[in-house]
C-alpha positions as CSV (number, residue, x, y, z in Angstrom):
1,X,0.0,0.0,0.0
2,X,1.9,2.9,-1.2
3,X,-0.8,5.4,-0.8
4,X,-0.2,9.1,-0.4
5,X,-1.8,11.2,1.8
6,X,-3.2,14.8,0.2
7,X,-1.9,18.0,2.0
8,X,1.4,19.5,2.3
9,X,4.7,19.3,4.2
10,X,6.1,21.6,7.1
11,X,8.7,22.3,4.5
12,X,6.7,23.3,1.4
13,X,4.2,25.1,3.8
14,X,7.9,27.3,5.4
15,X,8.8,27.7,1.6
16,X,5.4,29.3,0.5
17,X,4.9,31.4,3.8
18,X,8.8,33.1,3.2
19,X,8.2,33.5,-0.7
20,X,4.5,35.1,0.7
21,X,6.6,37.2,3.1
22,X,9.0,38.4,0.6
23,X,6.5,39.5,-1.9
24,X,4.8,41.6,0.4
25,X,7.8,43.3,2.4
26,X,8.6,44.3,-1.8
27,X,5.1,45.9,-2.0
28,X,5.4,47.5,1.3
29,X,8.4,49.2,0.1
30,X,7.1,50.2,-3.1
31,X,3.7,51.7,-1.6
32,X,6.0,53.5,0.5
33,X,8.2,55.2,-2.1
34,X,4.9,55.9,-4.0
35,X,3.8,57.6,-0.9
36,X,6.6,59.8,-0.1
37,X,7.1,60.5,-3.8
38,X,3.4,61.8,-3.9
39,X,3.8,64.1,-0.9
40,X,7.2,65.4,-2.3
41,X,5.2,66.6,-5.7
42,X,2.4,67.7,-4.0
43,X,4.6,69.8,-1.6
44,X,6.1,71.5,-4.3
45,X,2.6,71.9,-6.4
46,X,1.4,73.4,-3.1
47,X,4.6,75.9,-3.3
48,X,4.2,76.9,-7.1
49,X,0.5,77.7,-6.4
50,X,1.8,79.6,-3.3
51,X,4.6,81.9,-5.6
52,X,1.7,81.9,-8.4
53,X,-0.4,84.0,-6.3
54,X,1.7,86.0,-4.8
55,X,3.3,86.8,-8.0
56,X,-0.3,87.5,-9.3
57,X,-1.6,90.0,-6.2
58,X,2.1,91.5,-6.7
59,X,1.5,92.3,-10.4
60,X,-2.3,93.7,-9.7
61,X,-1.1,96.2,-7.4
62,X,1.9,97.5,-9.4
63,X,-0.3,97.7,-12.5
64,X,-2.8,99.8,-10.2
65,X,0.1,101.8,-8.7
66,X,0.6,105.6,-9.7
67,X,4.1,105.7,-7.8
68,X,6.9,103.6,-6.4
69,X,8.1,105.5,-3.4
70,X,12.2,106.9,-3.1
71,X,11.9,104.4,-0.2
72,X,11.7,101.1,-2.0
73,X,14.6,98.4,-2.2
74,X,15.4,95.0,-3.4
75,X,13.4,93.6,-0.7
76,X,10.4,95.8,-0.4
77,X,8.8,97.8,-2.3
78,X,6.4,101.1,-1.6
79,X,3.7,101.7,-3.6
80,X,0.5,104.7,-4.0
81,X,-2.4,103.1,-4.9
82,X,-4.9,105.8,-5.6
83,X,-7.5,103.5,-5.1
84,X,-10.3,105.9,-5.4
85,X,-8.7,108.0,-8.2
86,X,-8.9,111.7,-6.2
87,X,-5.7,112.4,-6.4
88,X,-4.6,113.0,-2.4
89,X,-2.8,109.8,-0.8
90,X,-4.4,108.4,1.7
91,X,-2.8,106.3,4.4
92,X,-4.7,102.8,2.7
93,X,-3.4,103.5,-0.2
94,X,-0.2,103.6,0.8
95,X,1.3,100.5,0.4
96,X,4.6,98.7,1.0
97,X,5.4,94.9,0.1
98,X,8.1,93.2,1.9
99,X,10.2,90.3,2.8
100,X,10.1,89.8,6.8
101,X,12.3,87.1,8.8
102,X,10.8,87.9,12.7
103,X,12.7,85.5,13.9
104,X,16.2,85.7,11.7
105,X,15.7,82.2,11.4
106,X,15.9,82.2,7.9
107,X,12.2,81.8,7.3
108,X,10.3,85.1,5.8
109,X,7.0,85.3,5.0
110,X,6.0,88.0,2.1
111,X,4.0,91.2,3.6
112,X,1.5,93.4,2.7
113,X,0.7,96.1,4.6
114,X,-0.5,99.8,4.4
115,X,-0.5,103.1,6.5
116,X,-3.5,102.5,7.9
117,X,-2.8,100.0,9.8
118,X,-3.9,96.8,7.6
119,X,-2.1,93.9,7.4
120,X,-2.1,90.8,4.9
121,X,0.4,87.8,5.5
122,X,1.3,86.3,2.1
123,X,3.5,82.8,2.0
124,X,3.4,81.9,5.4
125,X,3.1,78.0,4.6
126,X,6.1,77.6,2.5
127,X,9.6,79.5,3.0
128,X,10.3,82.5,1.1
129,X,14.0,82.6,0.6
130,X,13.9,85.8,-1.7
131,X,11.8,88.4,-3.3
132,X,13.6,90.9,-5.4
133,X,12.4,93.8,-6.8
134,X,14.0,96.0,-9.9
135,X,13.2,99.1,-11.1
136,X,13.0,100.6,-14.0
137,X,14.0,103.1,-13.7
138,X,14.9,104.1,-10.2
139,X,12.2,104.9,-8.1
140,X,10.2,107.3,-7.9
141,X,10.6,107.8,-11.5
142,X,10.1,104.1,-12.3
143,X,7.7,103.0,-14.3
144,X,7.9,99.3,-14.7
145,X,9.2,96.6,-11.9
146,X,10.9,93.4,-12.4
147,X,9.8,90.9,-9.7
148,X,11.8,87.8,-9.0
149,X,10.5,85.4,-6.3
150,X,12.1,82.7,-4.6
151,X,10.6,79.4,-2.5
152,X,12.1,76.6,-0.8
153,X,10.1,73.4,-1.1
154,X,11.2,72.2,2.2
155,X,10.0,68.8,3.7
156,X,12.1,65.9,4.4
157,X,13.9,65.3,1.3
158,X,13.6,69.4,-0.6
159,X,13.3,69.7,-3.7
160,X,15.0,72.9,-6.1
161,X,14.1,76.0,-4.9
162,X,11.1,77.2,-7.0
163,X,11.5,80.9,-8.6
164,X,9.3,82.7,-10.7
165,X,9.8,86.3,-12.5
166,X,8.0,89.0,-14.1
167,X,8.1,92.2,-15.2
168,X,5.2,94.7,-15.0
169,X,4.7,98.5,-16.3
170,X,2.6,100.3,-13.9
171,X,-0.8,101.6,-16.0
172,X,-1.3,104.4,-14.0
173,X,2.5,105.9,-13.6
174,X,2.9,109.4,-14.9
């Protein structure tokens, strides 16, 4: 009676459960790249959109300004903004855009504010590393600015620096 008995062996059962093992521990790690490779691109969508706007709110105004201020530098800029077209500045419409480190910690956030007292933060969530502002020619008698903005992607494992530039006349500059 040489009959065999169905089923398998303590070995084959080992050899299937390790090759099982394997397979998966290779999927774990390939989920995980996927993962961190998605947050990486989505951190640095995230910034783009980020300098976008800021480039874009930037450009409004100086196309609205009627006059860079003696004041402004590579780093901020002072604009009028005769908002309501009489003629008389008036402390809202006297604007400055800047880049502010609080903390000299080499994070700045980009800054609107005005002589009235009103305040908008702009790039707080990613880390402005410049903002650069040329013009053309020098101020007050300037009637186009170049704008050159800088981001770090930051995270874990950054990225390039993201930069974007423009130029803009300003409509309204006499």
């Amino acid at each position: 009676m040489n009959q065999r008995e169905s089923g398998m062996t303590l070995v084959e059962l080992g050899v299937a459960g390790l090759i099982g093992g394997l397979v998966s521990l290779v999927l774990m790690a390939a989920v995980g790249l996927a993962m961190r490779t998605n947050a990486r691109t989505s951190n640095e969508v995230d910034t783009f959109s980020l300098l976008q706007q800021a480039q874009a709110r930037l450009e409004k105004e100086f196309r609205e300004a009627d006059r860079v201020e003696a004041d402004s530098t590579a780093t901020s800029i002072h604009l009028w903004v005769d908002v309501n077209a009489n003629g008389s500045l008036e402390p809202a419409e006297n604007v400055t855009w800047e880049l502010v480190d609080p903390d000299s910690d080499g994070v700045a956030t980009l800054q609107r504010r005005d002589a009235a007292g009103g305040r908008q933060v702009v790039g707080t969530e990613f880390v402005m590393t410049s903002a650069v502002f040329t013009y053309q020619p020098a101020a007050p008698a300037t009637t186009s600015v170049s704008l050159d903005l800088t981001a770090d992607v930051g995270g874990k494992a950054p990225g390039e620096p993201r930069r974007i530039q423009s130029a803009t006349r300003l409509r309204n500059a006499g």
